[in-house]
Every structure is written in structure tokens, then in C-alpha cells.
Backbone as JSON Lines, residues from 0, in Angstrom:
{"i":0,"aa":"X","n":[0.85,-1.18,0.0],"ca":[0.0,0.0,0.0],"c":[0.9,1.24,0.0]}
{"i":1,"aa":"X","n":[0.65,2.2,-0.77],"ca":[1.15,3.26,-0.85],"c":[0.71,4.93,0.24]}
{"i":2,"aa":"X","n":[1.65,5.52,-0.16],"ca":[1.09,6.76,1.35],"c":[-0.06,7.15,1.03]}
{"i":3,"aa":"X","n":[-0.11,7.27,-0.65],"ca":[-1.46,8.08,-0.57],"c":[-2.93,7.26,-0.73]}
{"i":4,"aa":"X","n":[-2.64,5.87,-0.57],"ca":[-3.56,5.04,0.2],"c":[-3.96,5.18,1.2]}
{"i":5,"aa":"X","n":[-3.39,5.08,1.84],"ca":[-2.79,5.07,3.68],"c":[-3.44,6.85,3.72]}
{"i":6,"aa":"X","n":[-3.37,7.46,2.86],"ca":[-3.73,8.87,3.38],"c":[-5.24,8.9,3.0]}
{"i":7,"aa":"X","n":[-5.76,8.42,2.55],"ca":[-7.13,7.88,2.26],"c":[-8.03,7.33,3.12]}
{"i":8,"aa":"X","n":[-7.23,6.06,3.7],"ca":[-7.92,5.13,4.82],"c":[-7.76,6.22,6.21]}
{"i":9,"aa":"X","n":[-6.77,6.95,6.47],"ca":[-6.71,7.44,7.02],"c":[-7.41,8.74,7.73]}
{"i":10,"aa":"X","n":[-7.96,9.2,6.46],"ca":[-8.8,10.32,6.16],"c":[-10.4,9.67,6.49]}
{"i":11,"aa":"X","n":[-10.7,8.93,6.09],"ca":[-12.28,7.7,6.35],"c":[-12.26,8.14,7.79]}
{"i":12,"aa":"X","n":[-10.97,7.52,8.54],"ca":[-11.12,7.48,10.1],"c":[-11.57,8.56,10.8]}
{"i":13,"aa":"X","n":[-10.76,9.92,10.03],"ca":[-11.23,10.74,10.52],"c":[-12.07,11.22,10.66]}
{"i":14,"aa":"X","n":[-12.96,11.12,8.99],"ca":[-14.44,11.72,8.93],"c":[-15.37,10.72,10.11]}
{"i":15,"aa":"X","n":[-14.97,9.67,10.97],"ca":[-15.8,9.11,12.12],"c":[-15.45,9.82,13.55]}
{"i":16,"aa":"X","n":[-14.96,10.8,13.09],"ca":[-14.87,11.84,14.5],"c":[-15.08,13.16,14.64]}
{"i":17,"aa":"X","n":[-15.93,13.66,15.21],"ca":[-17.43,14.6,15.21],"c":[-17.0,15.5,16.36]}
{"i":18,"aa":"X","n":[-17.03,16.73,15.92],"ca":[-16.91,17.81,17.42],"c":[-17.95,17.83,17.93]}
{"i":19,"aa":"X","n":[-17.92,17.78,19.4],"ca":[-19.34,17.48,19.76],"c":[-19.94,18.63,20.04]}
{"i":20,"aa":"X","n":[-19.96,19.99,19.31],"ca":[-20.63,20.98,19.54],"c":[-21.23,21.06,17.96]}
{"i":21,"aa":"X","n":[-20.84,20.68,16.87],"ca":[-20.95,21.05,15.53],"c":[-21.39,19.29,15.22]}
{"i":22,"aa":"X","n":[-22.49,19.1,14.54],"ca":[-22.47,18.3,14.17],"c":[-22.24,17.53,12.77]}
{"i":23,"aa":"X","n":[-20.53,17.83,12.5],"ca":[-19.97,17.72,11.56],"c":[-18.62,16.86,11.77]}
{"i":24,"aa":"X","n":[-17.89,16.27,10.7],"ca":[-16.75,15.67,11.47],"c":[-15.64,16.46,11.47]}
{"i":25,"aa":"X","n":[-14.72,16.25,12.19],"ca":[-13.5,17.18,12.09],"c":[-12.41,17.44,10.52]}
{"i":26,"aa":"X","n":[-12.65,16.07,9.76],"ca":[-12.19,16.54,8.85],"c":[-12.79,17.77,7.92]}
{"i":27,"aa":"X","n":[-14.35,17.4,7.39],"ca":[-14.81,18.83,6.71],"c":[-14.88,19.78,7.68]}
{"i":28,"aa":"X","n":[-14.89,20.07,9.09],"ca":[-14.58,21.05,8.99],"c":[-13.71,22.12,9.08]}
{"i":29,"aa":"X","n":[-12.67,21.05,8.5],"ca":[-11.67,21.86,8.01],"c":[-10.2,21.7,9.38]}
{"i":30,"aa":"X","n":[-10.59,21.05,10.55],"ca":[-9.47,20.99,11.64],"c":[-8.49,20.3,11.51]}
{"i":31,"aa":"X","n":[-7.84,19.37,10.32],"ca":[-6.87,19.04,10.3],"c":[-6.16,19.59,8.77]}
{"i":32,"aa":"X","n":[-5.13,19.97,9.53],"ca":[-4.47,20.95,8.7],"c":[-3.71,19.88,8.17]}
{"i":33,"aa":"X","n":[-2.96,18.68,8.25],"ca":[-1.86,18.34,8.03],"c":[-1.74,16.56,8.05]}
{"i":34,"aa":"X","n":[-1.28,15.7,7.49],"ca":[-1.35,14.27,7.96],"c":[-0.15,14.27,6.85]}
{"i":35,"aa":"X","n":[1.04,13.31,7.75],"ca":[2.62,13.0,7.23],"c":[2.44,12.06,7.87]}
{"i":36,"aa":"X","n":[2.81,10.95,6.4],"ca":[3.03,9.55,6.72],"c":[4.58,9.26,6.26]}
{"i":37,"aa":"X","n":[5.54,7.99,7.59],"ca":[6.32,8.46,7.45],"c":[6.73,6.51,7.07]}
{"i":38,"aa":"X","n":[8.25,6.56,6.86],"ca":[8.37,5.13,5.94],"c":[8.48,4.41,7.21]}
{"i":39,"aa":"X","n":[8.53,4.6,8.14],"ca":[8.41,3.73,9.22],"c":[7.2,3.46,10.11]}
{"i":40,"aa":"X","n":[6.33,3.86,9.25],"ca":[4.77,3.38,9.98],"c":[4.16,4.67,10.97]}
{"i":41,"aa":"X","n":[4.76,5.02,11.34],"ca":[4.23,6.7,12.21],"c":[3.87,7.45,11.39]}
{"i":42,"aa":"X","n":[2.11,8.35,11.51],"ca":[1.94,9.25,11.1],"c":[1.51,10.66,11.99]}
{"i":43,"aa":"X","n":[2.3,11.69,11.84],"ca":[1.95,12.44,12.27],"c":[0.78,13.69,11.93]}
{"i":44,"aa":"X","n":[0.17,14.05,12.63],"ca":[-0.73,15.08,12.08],"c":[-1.22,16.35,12.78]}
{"i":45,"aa":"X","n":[-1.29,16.99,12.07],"ca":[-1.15,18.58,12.23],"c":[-2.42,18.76,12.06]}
{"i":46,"aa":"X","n":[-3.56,19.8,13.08],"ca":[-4.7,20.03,13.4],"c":[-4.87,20.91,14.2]}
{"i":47,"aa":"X","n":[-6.1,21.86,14.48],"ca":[-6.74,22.41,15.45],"c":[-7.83,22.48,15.79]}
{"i":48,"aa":"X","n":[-8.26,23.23,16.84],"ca":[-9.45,23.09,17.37],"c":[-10.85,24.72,17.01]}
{"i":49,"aa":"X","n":[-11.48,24.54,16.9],"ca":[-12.63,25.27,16.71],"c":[-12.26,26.74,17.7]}
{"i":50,"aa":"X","n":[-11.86,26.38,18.64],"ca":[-11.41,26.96,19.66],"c":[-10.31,26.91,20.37]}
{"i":51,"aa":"X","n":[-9.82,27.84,21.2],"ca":[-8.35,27.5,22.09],"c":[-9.11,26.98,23.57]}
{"i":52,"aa":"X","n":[-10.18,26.96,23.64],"ca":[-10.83,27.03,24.64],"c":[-11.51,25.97,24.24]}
{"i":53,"aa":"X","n":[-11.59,25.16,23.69],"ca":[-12.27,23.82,23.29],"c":[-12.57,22.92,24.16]}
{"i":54,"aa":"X","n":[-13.92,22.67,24.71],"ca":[-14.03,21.48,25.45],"c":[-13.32,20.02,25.29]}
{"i":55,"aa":"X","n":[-13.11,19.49,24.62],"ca":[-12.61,19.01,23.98],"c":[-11.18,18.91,23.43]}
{"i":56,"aa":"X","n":[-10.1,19.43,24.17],"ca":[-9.03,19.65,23.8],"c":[-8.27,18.93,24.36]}
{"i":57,"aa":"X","n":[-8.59,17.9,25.06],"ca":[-7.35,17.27,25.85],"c":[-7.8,15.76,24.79]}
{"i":58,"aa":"X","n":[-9.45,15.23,25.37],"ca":[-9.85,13.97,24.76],"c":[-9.71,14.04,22.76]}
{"i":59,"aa":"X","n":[-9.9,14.73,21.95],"ca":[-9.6,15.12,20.7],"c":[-9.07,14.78,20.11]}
{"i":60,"aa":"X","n":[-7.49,15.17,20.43],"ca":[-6.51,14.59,20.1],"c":[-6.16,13.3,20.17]}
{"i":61,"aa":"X","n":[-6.5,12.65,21.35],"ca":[-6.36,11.48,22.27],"c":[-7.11,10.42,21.27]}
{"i":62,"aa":"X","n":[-8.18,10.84,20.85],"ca":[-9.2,10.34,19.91],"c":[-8.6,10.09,18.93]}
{"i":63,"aa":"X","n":[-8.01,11.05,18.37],"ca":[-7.49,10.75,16.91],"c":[-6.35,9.88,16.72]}
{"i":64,"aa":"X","n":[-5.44,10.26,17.8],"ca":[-4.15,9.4,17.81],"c":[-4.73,7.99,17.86]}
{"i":65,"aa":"X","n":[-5.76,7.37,18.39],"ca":[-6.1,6.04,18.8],"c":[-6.81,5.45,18.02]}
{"i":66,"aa":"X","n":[-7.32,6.24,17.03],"ca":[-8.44,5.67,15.81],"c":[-7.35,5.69,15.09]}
{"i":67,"aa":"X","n":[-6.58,6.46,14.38],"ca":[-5.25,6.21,13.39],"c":[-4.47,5.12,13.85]}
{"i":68,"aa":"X","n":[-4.08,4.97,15.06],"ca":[-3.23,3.56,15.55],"c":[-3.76,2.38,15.44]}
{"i":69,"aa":"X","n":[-5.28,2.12,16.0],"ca":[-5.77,1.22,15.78],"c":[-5.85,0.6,13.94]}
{"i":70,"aa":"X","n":[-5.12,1.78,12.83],"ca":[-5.22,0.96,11.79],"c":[-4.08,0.0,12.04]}
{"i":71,"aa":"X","n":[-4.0,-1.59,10.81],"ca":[-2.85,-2.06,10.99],"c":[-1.48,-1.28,10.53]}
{"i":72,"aa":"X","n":[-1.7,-0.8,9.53],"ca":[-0.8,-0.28,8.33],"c":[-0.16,0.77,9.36]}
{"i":73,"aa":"X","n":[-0.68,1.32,10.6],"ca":[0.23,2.35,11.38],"c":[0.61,2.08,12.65]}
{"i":74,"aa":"X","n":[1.92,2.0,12.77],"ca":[2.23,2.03,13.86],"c":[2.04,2.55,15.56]}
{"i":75,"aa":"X","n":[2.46,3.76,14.94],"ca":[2.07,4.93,15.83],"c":[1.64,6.01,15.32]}
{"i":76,"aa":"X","n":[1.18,6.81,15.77],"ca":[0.47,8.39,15.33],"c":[0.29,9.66,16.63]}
{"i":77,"aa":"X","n":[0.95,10.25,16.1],"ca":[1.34,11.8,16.99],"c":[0.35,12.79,16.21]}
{"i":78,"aa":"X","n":[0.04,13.55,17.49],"ca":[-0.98,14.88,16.87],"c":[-0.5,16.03,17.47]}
{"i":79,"aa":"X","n":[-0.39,17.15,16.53],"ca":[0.63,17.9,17.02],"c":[-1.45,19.26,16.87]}
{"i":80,"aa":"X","n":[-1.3,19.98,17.8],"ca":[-2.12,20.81,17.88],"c":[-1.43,22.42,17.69]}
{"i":81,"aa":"X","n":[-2.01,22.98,16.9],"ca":[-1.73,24.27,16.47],"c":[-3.26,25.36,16.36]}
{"i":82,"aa":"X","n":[-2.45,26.32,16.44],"ca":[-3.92,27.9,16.72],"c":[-3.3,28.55,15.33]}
{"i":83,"aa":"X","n":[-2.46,27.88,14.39],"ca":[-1.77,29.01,13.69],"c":[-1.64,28.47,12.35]}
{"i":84,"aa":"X","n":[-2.48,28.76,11.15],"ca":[-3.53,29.65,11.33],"c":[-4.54,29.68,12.29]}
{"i":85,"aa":"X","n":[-5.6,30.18,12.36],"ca":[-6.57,29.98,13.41],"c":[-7.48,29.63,12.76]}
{"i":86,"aa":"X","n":[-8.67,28.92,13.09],"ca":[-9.49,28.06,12.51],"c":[-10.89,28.92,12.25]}
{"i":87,"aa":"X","n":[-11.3,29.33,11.3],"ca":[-12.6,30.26,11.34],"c":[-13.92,29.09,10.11]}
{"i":88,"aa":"X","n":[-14.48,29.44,9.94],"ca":[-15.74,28.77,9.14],"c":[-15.33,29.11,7.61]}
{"i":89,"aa":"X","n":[-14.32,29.29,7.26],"ca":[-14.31,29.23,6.1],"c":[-13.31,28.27,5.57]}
{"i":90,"aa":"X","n":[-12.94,27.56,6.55],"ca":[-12.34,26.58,6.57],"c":[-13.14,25.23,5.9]}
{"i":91,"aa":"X","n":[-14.04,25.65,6.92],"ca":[-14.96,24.09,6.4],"c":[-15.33,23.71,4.66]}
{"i":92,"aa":"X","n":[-15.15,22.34,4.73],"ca":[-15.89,21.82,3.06],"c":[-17.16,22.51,2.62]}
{"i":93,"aa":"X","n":[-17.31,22.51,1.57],"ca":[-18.84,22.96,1.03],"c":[-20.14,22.04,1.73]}
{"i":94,"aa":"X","n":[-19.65,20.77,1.85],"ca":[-20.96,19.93,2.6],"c":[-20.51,20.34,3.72]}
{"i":95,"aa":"X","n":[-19.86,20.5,4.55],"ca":[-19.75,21.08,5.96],"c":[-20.81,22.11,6.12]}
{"i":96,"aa":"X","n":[-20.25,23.2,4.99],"ca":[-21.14,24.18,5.08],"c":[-22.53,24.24,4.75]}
{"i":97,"aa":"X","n":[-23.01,23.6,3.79],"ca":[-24.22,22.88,3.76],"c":[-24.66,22.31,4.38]}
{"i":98,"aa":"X","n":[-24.32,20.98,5.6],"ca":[-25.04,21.02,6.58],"c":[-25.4,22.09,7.92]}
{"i":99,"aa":"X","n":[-24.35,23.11,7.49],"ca":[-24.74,23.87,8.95],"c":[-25.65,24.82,8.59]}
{"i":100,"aa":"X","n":[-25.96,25.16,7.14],"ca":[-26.31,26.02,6.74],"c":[-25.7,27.88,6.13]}
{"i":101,"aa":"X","n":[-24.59,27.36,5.69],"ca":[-23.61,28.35,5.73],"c":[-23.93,28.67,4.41]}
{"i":102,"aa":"X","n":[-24.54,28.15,3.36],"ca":[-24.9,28.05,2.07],"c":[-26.33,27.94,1.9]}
């Protein structure tokens, strides 16, 4: 399997994890900035939160690292959290925005 397989399956996982204030998943809306897969099975990924103040900011991450690990194809997986850029609604996918009504 190739990375940009692996960045695919990887991406699935994510769309199964939902901020629990928005009922959308974190990938459309737009919170992960970043996913590096590396030749030794670790992927790291680069993301933020809706907020700096996020309920959700400790379990989140925790979430993601453990749904990406649990694939076989990865070893381990690090989530690196960033405010920079900062995350506003125009971030989100067009169906993001279509379900919230942004469109």
C-alpha cells in the first residue's frame, strides 16, 4: 500500500470523529491541517481546534491518535495541535457548510 492510500484510509477514520458541539466531522470542517506519513509506519498530524478554549481539547486529540493507531498499516500516530492559522468557518468543506447552513 502506498502513502497516498494510507492517506485515504486514514482520512475515512477521521471523517468518524465529530466535534461534539458542531455536528460535523472534524475533517470537513476543516481541523486538520496536516497528515505526514512516514516510511516507518508513524503518522503524524497537524490540526486544530474550533477553539483555544475547546471542550474538547485534551480527549480530541487522544481520539485521533487512537483511531489512526488502531489501523494495521500504522504504527504509531502523533498529533501535534496548532492555533496558527486559526481556525474560522471558512475553513470548512462545502458539505460542511451545507449542513450547517452556511450556504
Amino acid at each position: 500500500m502506498n502513502s497516498s492510500e494510507l492517506e485515504e484510509i486514514i482520512v475515512k477514520v477521521l471523517k468518524t470523529i465529530y466535534d461534539p458541539e458542531i455536528p460535523v466531522d472534524i475533517y470537513e470542517l476543516g481541523l486538520i491541517y496536516e497528515v505526514k506519513i512516514r516510511d516507518n509506519g508513524h503518522v503524524d498530524i497537524e490540526m486544530t481546534l474550533t477553539s483555544p478554549n475547546c471542550p474538547v481539547a485534551d480527549s480530541m486529540p487522544r481520539e485521533v491518535e487512537e483511531k489512526v493507531e488502531a489501523l494495521d498499516q500504522v504504527d504509531s500516530c502523533a498529533v501535534n495541535i496548532v492555533f496558527d492559522p486559526p481556525w474560522d468557518k471558512d475553513m470548512m468543506s462545502e458539505e460542511a457548510k451545507l449542513e450547517l447552513g452556511f450556504l
